[in-house]
C-alpha positions, 0 to 999 in steps of 0.5 A, a space after each residue: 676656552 673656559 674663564 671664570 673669577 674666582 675669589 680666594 679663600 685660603 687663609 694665607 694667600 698664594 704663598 709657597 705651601 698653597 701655591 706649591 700645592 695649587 702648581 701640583 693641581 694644575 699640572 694633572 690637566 692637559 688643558 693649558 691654564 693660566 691665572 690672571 691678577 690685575 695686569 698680570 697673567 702667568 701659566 698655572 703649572 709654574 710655580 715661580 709664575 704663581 709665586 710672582 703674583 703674590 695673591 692675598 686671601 680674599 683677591 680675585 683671579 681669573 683662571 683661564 683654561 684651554 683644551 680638551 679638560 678645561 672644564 674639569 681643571 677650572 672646577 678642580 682648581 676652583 675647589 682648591 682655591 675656596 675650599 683648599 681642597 
């Protein structure tokens, strides 16, 4: 299992566009992928999951990832997070 922190540096927050984009991302992995905010944790690859969240530019999540591309979906969705890339 792979964990990491990350802080958000798209201009407009999760909102739909990014999070559509994000959802699109995480679902190229086997590896299930979940992101956490304060108290709550939703999967990834679910776009009324991530658009429940409601992250702003500059929040903190943890994205958990588990199986066999962990590490390879973490740094990806990392990238898109700070880089929106």
């Amino acid at each position: 299992m792979k964990e990491k922190n990350i802080e958000v540096k798209i201009a407009s927050g999760l909102e739909a566009r990014p999070v559509a984009l994000f959802v699109q991302a995480a679902s190229q992995f086997q590896s299930n992928i979940y992101v956490s905010v304060q108290n709550k944790k939703v999967n990834a690859k679910s776009i009324m999951g991530m658009m429940s969240l409601g992250v702003l530019e500059g929040e903190s999540i943890l994205i958990t990832a588990e199986g066999e591309d962990e590490e390879e979906a973490v740094v990806a969705l990392e990238k898109y997070l700070t880089e929106g890339k």
